[in-house]
MIFI-102790 format. One record per residue (C-alpha): x, y, z; residue in one letter; residue number from 1. Coordinates in steps of 0.25 Angstrom, whole numbers, plus 2048, in hexadecimal, padded with zeros to 3 digits. Layout:
N
+-----+-----+-----+------+-----+
:  xx :  yy :  zz : rest :  nr :
+-----+-----+-----+------+-----+
:   X :   Y :   Z :    a : NUM :
...
+-----+-----+-----+------+-----+
END
This chain:
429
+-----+-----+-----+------+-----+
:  xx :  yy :  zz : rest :  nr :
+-----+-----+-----+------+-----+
: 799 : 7E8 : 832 :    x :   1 :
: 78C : 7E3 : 838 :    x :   2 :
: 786 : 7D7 : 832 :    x :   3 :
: 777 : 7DA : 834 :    x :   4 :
: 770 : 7D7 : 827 :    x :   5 :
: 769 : 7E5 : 828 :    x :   6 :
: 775 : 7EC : 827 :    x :   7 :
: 779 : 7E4 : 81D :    x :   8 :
: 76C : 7E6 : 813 :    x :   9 :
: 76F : 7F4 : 815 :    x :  10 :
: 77D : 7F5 : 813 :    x :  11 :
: 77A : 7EF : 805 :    x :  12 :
: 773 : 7FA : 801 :    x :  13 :
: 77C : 804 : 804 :    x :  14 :
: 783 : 80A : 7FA :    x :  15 :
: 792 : 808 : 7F8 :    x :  16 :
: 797 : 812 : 800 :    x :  17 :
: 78F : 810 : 80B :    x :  18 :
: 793 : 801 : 80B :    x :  19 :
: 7A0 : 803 : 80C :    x :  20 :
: 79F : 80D : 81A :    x :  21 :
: 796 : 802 : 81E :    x :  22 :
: 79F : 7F7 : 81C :    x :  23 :
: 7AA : 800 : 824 :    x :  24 :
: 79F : 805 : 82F :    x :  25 :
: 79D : 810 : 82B :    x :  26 :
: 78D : 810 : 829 :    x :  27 :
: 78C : 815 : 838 :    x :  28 :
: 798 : 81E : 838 :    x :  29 :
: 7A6 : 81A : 83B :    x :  30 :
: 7A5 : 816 : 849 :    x :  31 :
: 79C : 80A : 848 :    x :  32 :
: 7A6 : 805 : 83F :    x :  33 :
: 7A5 : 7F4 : 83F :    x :  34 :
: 7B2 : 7F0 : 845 :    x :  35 :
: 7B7 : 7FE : 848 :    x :  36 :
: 7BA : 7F9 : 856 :    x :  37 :
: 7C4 : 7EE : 852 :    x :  38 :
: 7CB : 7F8 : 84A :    x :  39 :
: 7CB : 801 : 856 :    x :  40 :
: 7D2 : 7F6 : 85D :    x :  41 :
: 7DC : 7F4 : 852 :    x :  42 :
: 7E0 : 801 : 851 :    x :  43 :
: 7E0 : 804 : 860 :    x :  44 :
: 7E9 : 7F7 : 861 :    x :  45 :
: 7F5 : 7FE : 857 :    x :  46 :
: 7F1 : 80B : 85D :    x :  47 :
: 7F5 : 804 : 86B :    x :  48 :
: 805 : 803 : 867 :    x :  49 :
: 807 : 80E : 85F :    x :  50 :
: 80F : 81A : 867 :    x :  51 :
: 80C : 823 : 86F :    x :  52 :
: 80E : 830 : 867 :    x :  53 :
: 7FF : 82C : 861 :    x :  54 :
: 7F9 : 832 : 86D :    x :  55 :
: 801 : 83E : 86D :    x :  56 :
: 7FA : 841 : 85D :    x :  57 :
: 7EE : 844 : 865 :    x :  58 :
: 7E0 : 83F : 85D :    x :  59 :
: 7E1 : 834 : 853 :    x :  60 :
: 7DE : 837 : 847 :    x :  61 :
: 7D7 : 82C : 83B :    x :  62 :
: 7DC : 82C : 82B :    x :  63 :
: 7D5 : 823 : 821 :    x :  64 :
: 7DE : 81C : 816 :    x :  65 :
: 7D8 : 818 : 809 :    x :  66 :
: 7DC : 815 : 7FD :    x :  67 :
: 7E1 : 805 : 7FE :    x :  68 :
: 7DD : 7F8 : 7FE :    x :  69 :
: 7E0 : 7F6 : 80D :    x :  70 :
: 7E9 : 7F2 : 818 :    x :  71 :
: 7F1 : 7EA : 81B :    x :  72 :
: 7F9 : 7E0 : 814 :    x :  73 :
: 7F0 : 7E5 : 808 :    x :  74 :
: 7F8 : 7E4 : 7F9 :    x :  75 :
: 7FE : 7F4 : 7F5 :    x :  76 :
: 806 : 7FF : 7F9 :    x :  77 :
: 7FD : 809 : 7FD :    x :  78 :
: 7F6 : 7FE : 803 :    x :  79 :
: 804 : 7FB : 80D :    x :  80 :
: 805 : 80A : 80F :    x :  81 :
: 7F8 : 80C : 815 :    x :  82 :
: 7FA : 7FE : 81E :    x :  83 :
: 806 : 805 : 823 :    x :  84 :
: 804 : 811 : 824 :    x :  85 :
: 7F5 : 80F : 82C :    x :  86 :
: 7FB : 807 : 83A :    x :  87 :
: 806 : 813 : 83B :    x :  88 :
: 7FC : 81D : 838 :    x :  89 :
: 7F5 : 81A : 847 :    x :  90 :
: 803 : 81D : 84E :    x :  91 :
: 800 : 82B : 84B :    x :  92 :
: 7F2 : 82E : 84F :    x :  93 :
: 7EB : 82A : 841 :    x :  94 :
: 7E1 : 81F : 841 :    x :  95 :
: 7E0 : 819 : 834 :    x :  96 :
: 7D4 : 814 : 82C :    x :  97 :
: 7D9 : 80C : 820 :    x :  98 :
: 7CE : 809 : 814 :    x :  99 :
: 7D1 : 7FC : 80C :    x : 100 :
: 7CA : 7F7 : 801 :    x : 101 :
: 7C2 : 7EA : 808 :    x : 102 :
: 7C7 : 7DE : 7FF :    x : 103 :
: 7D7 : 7E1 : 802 :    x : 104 :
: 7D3 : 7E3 : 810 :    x : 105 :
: 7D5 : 7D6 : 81A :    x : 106 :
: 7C4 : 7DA : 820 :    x : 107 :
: 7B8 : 7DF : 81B :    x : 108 :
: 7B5 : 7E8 : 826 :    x : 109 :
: 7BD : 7F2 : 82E :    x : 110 :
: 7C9 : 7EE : 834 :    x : 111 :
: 7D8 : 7F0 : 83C :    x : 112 :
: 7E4 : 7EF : 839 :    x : 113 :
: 7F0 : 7F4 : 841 :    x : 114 :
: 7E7 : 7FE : 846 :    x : 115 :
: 7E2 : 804 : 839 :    x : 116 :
: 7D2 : 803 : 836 :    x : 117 :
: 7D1 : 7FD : 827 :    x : 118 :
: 7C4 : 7FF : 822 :    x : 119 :
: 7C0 : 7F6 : 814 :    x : 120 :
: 7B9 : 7FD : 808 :    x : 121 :
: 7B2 : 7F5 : 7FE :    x : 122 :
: 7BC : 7F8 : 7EF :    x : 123 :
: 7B7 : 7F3 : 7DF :    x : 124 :
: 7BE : 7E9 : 7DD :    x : 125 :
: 7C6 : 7F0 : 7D0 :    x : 126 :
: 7D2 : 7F5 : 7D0 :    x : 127 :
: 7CC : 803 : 7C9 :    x : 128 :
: 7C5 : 806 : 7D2 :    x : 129 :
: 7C7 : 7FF : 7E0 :    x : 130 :
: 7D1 : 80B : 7E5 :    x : 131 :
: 7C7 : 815 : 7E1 :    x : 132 :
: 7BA : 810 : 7E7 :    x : 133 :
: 7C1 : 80B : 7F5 :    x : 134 :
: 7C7 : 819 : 7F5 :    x : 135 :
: 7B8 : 822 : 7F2 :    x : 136 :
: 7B1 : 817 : 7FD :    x : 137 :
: 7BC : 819 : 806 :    x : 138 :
: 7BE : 82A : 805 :    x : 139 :
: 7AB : 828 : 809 :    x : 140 :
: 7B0 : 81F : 815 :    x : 141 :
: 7BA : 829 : 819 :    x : 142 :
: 7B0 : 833 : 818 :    x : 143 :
: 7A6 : 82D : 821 :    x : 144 :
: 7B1 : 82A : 82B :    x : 145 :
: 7B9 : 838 : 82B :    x : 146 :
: 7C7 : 833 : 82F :    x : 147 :
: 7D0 : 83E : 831 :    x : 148 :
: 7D9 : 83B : 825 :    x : 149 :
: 7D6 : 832 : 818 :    x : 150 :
: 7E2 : 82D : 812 :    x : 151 :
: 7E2 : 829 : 805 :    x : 152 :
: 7EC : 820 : 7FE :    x : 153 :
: 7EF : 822 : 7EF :    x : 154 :
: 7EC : 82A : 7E4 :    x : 155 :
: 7DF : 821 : 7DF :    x : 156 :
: 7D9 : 821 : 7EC :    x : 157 :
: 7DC : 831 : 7EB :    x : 158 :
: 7D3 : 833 : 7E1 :    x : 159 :
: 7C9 : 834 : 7EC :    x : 160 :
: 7D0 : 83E : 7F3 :    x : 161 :
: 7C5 : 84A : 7EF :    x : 162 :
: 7BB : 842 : 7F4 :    x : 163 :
: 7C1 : 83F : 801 :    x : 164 :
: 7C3 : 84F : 804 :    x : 165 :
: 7B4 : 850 : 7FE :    x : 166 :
: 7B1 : 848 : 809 :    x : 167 :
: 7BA : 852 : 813 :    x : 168 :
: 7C6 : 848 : 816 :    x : 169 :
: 7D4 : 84B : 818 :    x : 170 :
: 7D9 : 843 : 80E :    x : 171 :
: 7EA : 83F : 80E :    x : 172 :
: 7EE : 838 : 800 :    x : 173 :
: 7FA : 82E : 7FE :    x : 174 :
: 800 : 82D : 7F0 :    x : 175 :
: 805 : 81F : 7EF :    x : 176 :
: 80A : 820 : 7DF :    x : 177 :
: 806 : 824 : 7D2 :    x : 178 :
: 7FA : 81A : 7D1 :    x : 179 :
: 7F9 : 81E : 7C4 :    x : 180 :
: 805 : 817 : 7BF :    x : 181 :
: 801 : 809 : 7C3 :    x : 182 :
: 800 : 800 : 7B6 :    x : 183 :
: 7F4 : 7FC : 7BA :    x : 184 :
: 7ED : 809 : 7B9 :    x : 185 :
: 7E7 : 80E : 7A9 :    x : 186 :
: 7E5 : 81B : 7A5 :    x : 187 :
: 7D8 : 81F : 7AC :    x : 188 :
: 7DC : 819 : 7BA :    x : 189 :
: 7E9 : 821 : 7B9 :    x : 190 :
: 7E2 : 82D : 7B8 :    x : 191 :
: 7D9 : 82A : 7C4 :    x : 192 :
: 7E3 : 828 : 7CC :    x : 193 :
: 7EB : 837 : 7C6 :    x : 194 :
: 7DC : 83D : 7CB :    x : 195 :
: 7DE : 836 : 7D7 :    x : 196 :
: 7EE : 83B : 7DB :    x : 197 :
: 7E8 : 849 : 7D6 :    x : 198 :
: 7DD : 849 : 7E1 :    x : 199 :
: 7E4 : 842 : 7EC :    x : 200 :
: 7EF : 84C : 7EA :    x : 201 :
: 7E7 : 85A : 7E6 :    x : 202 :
: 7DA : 855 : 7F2 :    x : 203 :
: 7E2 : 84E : 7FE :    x : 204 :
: 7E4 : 858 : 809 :    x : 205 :
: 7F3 : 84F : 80B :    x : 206 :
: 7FB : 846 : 802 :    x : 207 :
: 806 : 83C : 805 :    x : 208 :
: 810 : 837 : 7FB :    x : 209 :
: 818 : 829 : 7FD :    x : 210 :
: 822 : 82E : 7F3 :    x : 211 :
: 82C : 83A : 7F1 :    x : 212 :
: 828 : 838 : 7E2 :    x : 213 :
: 81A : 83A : 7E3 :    x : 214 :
: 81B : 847 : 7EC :    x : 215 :
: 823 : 84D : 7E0 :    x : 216 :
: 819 : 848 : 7D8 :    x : 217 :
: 80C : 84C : 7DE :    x : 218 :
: 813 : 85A : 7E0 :    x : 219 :
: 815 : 85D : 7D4 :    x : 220 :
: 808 : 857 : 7CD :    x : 221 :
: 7FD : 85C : 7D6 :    x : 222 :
: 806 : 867 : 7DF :    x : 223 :
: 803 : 85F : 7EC :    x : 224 :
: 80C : 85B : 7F9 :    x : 225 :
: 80C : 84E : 7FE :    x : 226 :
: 812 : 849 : 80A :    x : 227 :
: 81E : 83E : 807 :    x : 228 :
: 819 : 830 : 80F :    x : 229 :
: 822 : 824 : 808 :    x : 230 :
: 81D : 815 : 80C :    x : 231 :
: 824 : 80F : 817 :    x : 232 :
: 828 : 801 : 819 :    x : 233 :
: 826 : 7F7 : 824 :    x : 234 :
: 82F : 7EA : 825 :    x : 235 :
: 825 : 7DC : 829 :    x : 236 :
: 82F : 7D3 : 82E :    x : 237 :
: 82B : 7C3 : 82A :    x : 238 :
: 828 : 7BC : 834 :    x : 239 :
: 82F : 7B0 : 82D :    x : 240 :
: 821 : 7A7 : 82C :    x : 241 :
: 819 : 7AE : 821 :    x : 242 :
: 81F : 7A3 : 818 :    x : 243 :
: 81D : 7A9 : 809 :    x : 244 :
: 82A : 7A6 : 805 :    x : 245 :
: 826 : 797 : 807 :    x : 246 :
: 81A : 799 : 802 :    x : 247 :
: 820 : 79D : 7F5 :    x : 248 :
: 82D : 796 : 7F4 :    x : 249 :
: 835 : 7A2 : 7F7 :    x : 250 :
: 843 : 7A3 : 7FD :    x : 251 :
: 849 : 7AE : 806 :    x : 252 :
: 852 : 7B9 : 7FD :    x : 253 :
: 84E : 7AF : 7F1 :    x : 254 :
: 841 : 7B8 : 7EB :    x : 255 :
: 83F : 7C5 : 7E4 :    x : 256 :
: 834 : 7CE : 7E9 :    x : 257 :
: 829 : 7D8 : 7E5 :    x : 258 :
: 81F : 7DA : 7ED :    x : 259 :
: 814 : 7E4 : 7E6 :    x : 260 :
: 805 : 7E2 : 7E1 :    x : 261 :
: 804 : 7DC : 7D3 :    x : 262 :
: 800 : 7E7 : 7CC :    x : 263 :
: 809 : 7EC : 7BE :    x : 264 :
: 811 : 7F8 : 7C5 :    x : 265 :
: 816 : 7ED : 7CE :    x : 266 :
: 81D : 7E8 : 7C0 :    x : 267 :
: 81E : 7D9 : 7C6 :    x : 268 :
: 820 : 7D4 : 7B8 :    x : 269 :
: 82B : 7DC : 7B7 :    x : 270 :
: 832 : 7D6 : 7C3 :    x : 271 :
: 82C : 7C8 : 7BE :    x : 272 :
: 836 : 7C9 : 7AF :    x : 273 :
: 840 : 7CF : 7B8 :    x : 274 :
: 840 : 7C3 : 7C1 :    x : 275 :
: 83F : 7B9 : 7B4 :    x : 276 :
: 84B : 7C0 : 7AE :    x : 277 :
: 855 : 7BF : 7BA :    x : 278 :
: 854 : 7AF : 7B8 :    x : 279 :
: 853 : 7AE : 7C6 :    x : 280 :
: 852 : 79E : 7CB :    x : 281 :
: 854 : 7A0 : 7DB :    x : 282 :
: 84C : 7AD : 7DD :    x : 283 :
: 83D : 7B0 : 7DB :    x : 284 :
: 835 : 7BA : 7DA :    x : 285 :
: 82A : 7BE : 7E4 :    x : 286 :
: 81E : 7C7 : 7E0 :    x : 287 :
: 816 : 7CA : 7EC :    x : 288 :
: 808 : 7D2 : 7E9 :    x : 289 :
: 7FD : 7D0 : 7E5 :    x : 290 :
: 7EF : 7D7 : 7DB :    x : 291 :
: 7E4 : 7DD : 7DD :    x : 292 :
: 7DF : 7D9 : 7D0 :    x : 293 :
: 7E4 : 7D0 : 7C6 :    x : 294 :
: 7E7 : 7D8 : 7BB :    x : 295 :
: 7EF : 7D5 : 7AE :    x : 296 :
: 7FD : 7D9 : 7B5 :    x : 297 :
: 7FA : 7CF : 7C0 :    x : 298 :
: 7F7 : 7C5 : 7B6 :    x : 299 :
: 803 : 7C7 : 7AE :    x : 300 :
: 80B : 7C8 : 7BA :    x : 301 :
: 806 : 7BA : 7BF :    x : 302 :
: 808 : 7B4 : 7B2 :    x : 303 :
: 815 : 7B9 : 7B2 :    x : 304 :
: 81A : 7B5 : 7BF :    x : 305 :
: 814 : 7A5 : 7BE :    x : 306 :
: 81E : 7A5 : 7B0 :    x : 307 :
: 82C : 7AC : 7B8 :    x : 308 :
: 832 : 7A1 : 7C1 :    x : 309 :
: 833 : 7A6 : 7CE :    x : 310 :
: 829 : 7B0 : 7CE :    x : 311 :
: 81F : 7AF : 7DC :    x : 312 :
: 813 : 7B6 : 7DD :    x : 313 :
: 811 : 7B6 : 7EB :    x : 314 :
: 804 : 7BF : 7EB :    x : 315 :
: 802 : 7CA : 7F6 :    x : 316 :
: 809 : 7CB : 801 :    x : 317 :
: 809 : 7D0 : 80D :    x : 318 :
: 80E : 7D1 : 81E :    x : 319 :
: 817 : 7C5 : 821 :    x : 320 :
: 816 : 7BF : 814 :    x : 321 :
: 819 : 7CC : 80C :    x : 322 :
: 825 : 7CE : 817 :    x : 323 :
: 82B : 7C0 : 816 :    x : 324 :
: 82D : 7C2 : 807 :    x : 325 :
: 832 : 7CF : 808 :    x : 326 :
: 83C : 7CC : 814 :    x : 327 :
: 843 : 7BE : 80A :    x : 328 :
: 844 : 7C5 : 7FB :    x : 329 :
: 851 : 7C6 : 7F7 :    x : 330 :
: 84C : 7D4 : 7ED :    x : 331 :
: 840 : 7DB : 7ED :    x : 332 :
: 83C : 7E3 : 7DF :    x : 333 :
: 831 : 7ED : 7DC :    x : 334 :
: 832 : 7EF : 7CD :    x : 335 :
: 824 : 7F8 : 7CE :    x : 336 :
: 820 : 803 : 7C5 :    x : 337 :
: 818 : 80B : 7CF :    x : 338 :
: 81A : 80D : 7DC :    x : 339 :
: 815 : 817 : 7E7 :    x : 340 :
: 820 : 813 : 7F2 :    x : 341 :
: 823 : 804 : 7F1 :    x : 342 :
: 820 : 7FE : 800 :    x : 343 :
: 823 : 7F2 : 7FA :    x : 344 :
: 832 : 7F7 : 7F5 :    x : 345 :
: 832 : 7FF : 804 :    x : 346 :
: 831 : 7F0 : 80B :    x : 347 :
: 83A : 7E8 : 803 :    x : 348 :
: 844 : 7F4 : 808 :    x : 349 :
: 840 : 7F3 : 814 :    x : 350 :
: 842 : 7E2 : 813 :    x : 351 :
: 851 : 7E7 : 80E :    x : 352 :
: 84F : 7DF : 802 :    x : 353 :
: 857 : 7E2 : 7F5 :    x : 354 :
: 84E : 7E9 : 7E9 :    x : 355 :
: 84A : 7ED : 7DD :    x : 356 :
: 841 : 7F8 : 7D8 :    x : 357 :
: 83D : 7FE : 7CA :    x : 358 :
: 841 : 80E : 7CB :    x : 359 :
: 834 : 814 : 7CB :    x : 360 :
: 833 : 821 : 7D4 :    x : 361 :
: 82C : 81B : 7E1 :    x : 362 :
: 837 : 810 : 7E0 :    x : 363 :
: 844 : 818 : 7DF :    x : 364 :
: 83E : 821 : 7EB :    x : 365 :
: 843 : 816 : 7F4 :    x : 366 :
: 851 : 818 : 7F0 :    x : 367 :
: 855 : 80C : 7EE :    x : 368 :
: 863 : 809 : 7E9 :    x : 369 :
: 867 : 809 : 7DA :    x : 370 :
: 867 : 7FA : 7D7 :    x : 371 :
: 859 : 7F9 : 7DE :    x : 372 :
: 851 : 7FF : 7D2 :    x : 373 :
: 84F : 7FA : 7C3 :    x : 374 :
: 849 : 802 : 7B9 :    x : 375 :
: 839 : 800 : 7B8 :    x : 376 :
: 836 : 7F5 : 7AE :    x : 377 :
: 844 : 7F0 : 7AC :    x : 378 :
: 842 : 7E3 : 7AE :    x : 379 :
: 851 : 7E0 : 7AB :    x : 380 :
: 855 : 7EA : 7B4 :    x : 381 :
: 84D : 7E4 : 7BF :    x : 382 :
: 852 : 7D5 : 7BC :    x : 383 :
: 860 : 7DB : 7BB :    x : 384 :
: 85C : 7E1 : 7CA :    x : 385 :
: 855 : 7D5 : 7D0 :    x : 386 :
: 864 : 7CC : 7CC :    x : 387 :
: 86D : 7D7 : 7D0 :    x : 388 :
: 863 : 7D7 : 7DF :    x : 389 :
: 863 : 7CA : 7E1 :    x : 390 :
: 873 : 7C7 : 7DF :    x : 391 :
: 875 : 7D2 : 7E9 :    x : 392 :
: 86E : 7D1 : 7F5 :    x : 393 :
: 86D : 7DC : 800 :    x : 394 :
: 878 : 7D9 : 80C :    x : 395 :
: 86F : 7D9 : 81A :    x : 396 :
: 873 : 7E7 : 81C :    x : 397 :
: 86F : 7EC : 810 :    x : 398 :
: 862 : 7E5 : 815 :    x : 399 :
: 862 : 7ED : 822 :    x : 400 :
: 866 : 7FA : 81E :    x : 401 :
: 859 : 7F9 : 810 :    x : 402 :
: 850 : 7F5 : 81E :    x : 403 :
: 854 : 800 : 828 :    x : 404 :
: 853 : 809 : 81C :    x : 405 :
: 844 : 805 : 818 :    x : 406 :
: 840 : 805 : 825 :    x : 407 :
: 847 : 813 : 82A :    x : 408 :
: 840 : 81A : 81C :    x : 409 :
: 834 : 814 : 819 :    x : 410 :
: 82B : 813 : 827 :    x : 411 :
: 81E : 811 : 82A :    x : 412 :
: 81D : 81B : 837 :    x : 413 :
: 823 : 825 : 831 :    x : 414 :
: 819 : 823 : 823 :    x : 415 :
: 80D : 823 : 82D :    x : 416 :
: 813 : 831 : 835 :    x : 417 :
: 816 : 839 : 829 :    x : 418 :
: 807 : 834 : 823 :    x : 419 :
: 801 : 83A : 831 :    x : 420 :
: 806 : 844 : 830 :    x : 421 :
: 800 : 847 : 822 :    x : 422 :
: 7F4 : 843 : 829 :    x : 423 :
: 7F8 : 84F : 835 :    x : 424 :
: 7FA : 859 : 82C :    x : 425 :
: 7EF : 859 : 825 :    x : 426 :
: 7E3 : 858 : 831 :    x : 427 :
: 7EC : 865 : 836 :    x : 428 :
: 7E7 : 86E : 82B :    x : 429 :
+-----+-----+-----+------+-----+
END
């Protein structure tokens, strides 16, 4: 962004809108972007060992994603999805815009990453409202820019799904989960986000579900297909020098895990008593994830944890870190009430680690065996669980047989070909 003191007067007095293209170059139109050659670079970098079947797709083609806080190693499913799905998407003759919402993002200004352009968008900082904004500031960016798809992520984001088609978009909607059932949520944001399933379901010209469950569901409430696209997984080796488990007194196969943001369909307190009641001495528990907002859960959770002996709040994680704790837990548990498709639960699999998991719908789609699910809210259940785990660990072919298994089901490439191909059939028409 130019720092002539000009341009700056008068790009205080823009409105809004008008600020935020600015701010991603887009005052002049989109090819005097600032920094739109480094992303270039980056991008033609990752283009340069993808395979040669790319060539053969003929031109390239651009979607814009929106709907997230950013990429990467930004906290949140959806959030992992798109971080995922985005480098795999360029192997198939997409180019891949991603629009974060700046204060999660690693720059202020346009970036790459892995080949993907990320473009920041000024957000409120309120949890109410920070979705809803970011996503009306992104669908006018993505007006100005034309890109040959926008791909929204969500069903809050969707609530601007009519607007995006006013606006002559081809618009392809993900449904994550019944947002509407997060705790967090009172009665006249649960019925935004209904508003905004009904019009990214009934306004989108293609749907992708990450779940069987929420195909069945969204055809028989709004009469819609949808293209089944589950989350894929993706195993980060540690490199053995990330050193968490020194920084917090951890041993290998001697901690508990659950890696999930601190919000209250996450149900760490339920975990937290479960823990206190097994009367474990040699075994800790390791919450890793962090908030957006320090709410009352989060507090309470907090409070919590400091009174339970051998509780560790690690914070959020991430890359090596993240993978250094998943690769030396003896058990991970995911005791959530809500859930889209738990990436989190997908990567312990793929770590072939022992589990645990309350029986809600996304959870038992894994099929899982028996003893891996306790009822939702049981905390009894769930310590019952966490002692019988912990005194059987798996044998090292259990371990290999859970890993092949993850990694043969739940991959990226073929989440990003099937997600292209949504994107195919619907520029065909």
């Amino acid at each position: 962004m130019s720092s002539n003191s000009d341009v700056s007067r008068s790009h205080r007095q823009q409105p809004v809108i008008a600020q935020e293209m600015a701010q991603s170059g887009l005052s002049e139109g989109r090819a005097q972007m600032p920094r739109r050659g480094a992303a270039l670079s980056g991008r033609q970098r990752a283009l340069a060992v993808q395979s040669g079947a790319v060539a053969a797709r003929g031109e390239r083609k651009r979607v814009m994603m929106l709907g997230l806080r950013g990429i990467p190693n930004v906290q949140g499913g959806v959030e992992k999805h798109v971080e995922m799905l985005a480098s795999k998407l360029l192997g198939y003759g997409w180019d891949v815009e991603v629009v974060g919402r700046r204060r999660y993002l690693q720059e202020s200004d346009c970036y790459a990453w892995n080949g993907v352009e990320v473009i920041p968008l000024w957000s409120p900082r309120r949890m109410a409202l920070e979705a809803l904004v970011h996503t009306f500031l992104g669908v006018c960016l993505a007006a100005w820019r034309r890109p040959d798809v926008l791909h929204i992520h969500a069903i809050g984001p969707a609530l601007m799904t009519p607007l995006a088609r006013v606006f002559g978009l081809k618009v392809v909607v993900t449904h994550h989960g019944y947002d509407y059932d997060r705790q967090k949520w009172g009665a006249f944001a649960r019925r935004t986000l209904k508003l905004g399933e009904f019009f990214g379901m009934r306004f989108s010209n293609g749907r992708v579900a990450i779940s069987q469950d929420i195909v069945q569901t969204m055809r028989t409430r709004h009469h819609v297909s949808m293209t089944l696209v589950p989350n894929g997984v993706a195993i980060t080796l540690p490199s053995g020098n990330a050193g968490i488990l020194h920084e917090f007194g951890l041993a290998p196969r001697r901690y508990i895990l659950l890696a999930a943001r601190l919000v209250p369909e996450k149900r760490q307190l339920d975990l937290i008593r479960a823990f206190a009641k097994c009367g474990l001495t040699d075994v800790r528990l390791v919450i890793a994830g962090g908030a957006e907002f320090e709410t009352p859960y989060v507090r309470e959770m907090r409070t919590l944890a400091a009174e339970v002996p051998g509780v560790v709040l690690t914070g959020f994680q991430s890359g090596d870190r993240l993978a250094e704790l998943f690769a030396n837990a003896a058990l991970f548990v995911l005791p959530s009430s809500h859930e889209g498709m738990p990436i989190a639960l997908l990567e312990a699999m793929a770590y072939g680690l022992p589990l645990l998991a309350s029986d809600i719908i996304p959870n038992r789609e894994l099929d899982l065996a028996p003893d891996e699910y306790f009822p939702l809210g049981d905390i009894d259940a769930l310590a019952a669980g966490i002692t019988a785990k912990l005194a059987a660990p798996l044998s090292d072919d259990d371990v290999r047989e859970r890993t092949a298994h993850a990694e043969a089901t739940y991959s990226w490439t073929s989440v990003a070909q099937k997600t292209a191909a949504v994107y195919s059939a619907l520029l065909a028409k």
